[in-house]
N, C-alpha and C positions, 0 to 999 in steps of 0.2 A: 648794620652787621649782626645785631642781635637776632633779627626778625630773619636774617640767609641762617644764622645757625639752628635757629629753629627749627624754620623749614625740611632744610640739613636730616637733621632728626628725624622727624616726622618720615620721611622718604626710608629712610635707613631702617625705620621701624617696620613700616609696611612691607618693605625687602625681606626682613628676617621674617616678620608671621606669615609672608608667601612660602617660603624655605619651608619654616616647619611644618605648615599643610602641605606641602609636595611630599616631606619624609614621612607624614602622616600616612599617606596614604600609600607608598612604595610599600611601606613595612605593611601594610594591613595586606598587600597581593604577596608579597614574598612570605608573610605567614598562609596566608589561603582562605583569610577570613574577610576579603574584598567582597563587596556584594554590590553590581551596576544595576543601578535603576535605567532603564529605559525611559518608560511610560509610552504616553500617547504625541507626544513632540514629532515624535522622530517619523510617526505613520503619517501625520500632518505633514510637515516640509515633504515627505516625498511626494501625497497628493501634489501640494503647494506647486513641485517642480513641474508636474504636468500641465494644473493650470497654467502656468507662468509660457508653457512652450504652445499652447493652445491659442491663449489671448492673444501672447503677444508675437505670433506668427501672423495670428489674426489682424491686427493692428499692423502689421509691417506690412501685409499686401493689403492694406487698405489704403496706406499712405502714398506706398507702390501707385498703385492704381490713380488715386488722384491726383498726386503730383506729376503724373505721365508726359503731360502737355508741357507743362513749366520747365521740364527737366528736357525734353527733345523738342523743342522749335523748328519750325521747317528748313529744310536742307536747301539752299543757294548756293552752292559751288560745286563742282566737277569732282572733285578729291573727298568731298564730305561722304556721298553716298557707300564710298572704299571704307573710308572712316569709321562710320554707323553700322558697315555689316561686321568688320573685327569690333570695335564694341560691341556689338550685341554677341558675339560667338563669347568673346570673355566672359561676359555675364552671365549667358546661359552656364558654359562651364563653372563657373564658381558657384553660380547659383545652387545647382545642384549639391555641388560638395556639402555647400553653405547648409544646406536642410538637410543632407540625409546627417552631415556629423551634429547638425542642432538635435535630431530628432532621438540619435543616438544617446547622445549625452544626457539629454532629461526624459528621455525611455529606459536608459539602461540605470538611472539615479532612482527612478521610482521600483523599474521590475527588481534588482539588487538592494535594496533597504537592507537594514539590519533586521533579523530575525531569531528567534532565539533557536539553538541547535545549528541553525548553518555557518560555516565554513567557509570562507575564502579559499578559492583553487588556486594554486600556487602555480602561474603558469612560464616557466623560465625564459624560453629562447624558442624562438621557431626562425630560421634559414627562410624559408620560402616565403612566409609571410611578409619579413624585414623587405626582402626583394623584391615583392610586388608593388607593398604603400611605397617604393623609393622611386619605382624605375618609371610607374604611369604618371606619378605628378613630374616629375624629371622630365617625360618624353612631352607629356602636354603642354607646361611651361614653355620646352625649349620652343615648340611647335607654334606659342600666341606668339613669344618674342620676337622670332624670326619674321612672322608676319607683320608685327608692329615695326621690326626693323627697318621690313623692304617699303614700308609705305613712307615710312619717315625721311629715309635717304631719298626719296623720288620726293615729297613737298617741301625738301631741302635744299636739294641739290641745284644743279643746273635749270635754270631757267630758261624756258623756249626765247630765242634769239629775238622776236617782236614782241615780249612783253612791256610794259608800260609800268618801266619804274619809278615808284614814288618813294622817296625816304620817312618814313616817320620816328619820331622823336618825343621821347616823354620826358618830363620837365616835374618838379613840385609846382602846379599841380596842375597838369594840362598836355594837352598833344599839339606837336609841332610836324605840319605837314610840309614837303617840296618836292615840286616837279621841276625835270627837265625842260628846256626849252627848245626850241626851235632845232636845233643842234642835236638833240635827245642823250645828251647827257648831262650828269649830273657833277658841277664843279668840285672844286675842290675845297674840304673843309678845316678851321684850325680853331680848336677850342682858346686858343691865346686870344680869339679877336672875339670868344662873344660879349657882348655889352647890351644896355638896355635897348639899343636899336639891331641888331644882329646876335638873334636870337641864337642861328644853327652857326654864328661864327665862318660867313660864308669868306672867302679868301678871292677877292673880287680883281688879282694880278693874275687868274686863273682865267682865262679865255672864256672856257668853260661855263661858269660860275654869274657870268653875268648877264645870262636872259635865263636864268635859273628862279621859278617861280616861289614862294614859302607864303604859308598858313598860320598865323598862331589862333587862330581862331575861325569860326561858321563850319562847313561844314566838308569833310571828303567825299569828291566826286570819281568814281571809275567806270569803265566803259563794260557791259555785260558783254559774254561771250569771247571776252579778249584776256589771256595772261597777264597776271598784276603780280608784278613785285616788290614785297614790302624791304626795302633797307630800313633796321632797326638798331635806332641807337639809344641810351639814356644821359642824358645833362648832370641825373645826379645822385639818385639810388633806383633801387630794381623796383622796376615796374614789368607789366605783362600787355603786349598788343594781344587783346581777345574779342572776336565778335564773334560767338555762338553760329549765326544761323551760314556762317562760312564756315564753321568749324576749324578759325582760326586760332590757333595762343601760341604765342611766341615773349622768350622773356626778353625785355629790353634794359641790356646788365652795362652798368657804366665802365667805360672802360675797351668791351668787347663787341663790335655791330655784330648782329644777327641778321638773321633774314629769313624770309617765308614768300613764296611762292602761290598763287591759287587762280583760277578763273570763275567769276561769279556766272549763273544760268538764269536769274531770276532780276528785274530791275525793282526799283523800289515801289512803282505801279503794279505792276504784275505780282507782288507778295503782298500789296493792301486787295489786291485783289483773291487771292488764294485764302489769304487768314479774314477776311470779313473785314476789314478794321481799317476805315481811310486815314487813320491816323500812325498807319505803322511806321516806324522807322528801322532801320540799320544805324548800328551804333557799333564804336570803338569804346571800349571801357577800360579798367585796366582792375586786374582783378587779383593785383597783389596790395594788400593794407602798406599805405609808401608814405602816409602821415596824416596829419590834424583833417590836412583837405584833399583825402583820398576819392571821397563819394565825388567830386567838384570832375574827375579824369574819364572825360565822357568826350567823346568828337563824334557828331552823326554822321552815317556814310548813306549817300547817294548812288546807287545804280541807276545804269540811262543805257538809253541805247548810246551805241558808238559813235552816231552824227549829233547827237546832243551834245558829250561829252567834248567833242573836235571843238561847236561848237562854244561851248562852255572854257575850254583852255584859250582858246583865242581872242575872249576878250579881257584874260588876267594880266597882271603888268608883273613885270619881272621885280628883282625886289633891288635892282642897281636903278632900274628908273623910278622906283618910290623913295629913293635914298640919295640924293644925286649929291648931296654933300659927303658921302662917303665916298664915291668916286674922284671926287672934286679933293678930299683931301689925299687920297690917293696919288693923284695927280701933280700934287702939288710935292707928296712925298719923293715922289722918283724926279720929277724936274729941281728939287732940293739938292739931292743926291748926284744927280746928274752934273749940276754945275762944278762939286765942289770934288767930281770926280770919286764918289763911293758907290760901287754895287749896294742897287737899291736890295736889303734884306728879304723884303715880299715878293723875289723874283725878278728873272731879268724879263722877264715876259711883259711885266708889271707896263712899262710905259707904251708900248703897241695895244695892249688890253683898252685903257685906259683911252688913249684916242681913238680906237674904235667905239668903244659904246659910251662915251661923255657923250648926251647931250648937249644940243648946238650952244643951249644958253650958261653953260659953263665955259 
């Protein structure tokens, strides 16, 4: 307590000898015997400011320049190249703003310094000025929005009627992929049933649902030159589906499915061959910070041609026949229920489902 009253003190004291050099010096202007030192600081900093707008203009399109490549990776999808030209008109536009008001601000900091006999012009109001800085950033804004608008509702919206939907799914810490099966649709899902062995919680009294394929691991494969639709869900906080060279992101918020649309143009060959680098890949990342093992949310994607991919889906097993005790307890549930005369909960579909796709040795 002694050493806070102290303290106490000490602050309280500094307080007051701040006060009396503030009335110090009030009185010395209100008598007229005030005298401002200038010196040679104040001719400094405004050099200083030019430097500072020289260098590091200098440095900013140097950085520009060579991060170029890093920052725009080659374009693989239909919708990207739409993408890249409204990015590039935004940045051009700001771009400019961005340097003439820099060059203003530490041009007009060095030409206005203080100087002794000049005068600050006292400039009140001008009508016509107010309305022009209002109405061209007004009318330009509305003009990217709009265009950002229209392109967002089209990689939104409806999806062409033959695309090739695949659900994905982010997880701490990893991506969960599924395809349709034979059927080309996608069953039905219920977060009550996921467990260590059902991952996406698939609901297998759903007809649907069971020659429905899932991924929790290697790699996603899609067919070039065909519409892909991502169904986007999260298991447990926000994550983001983003693979750059689709000029995809989309957030995958729990709770809410999302979704995103695109057609890839380039297969995974055909961009090791365009970038030099036999070792490129296409990758899904997710490029929101989601915890300890965020860097871990990587799934590679594969481009193929479309008979590869055909292919490639035709030798996957669905995830009711790598799980046949899940169907088996199924089974077992609604002929439970059945005898004892209760509508089985998981649907009345549930026991039709069920002896259609039991394998024989169940």
């Amino acid at each position: 307590m002694t050493a806070l009253g102290i303290l106490l003190v000490l602050v309280l004291l500094l307080v007051v000898f701040g006060l009396l050099f503030r009335l110090q010096i009030l009185t010395s202007i209100f008598s007229g015997s005030s005298n401002r030192e200038i010196g040679t600081s104040n001719r400094v900093n405004a050099i200083l400011f030019l430097v500072f707008l020289i260098v590091g203009g200098a440095a900013f399109a140097w950085s520009f320049a060579d991060s170029f490549d890093a920052m725009n990776p080659p374009i693989a999808s239909v919708h990207g190249h739409a993408l890249e030209k409204m990015f590039w008109t935004t940045m051009v536009i700001l771009g400019i703003a961005f340097v003439l008001t820099q060059v203003l601000l530490f041009g007009y900091s060095y030409k206005y310094q203080h100087r002794e006999g000049r005068r600050a012009f006292f400039f009140a109001h001008n009508n016509k000025i107010e309305i022009i800085w209002t109405l061209i950033p007004a009318v330009v804004m509305a003009a990217l929005v709009f265009a950002g608008w229209k392109e967002w509702t089209r990689i939104t919206g409806p999806a062409p009627k033959d695309s090739v939907v695949i659900e994905v799914m982010g997880k701490q810490f990893g991506w969960l992929a599924r395809y349709p099966g034979r059927d080309q649709k996608l069953g039905v899902v219920n977060y009550r049933l996921i467990d260590a062995s059902n991952d996406f919680g698939l609901d297998l009294s759903d007809q649907s649902s069971l020659d429905d394929i899932t991924f929790s691991s290697g790699a996603l494969h899609i067919p070039k030159g065909h519409p892909i639709m991502f169904k986007i869900r999260s298991r447990d906080v926000l994550h983001a589906v983003y693979m750059p060279h689709f000029r995809v992101q989309m957030y995958a918020v729990p709770g809410m499915p999302t979704k995103f649309w695109f057609t890839p143009t380039l297969t995974t060959e055909e961009m090791r061959a365009q970038t030099g680098n036999p070792k490129f890949t296409y990758e899904l990342a997710c490029n929101q910070i989601c915890g300890r093992g965020h860097f871990a949310m990587r799934m590679e994607v594969i481009v193929e041609e479309p008979e590869d991919y055909i292919a490639w889906l035709s030798q996957q097993k669905s995830f009711s026949s790598q799980n046949p005790e899940i169907l088996a307890n199924l089974k077992k549930k609604a002929q439970d229920q059945k005898t004892i005369g209760v509508t089985a909960p998981v649907g009345p579909a549930a026991t039709a489902a069920v002896q259609s796709a039991t394998p024989a040795s169940l």
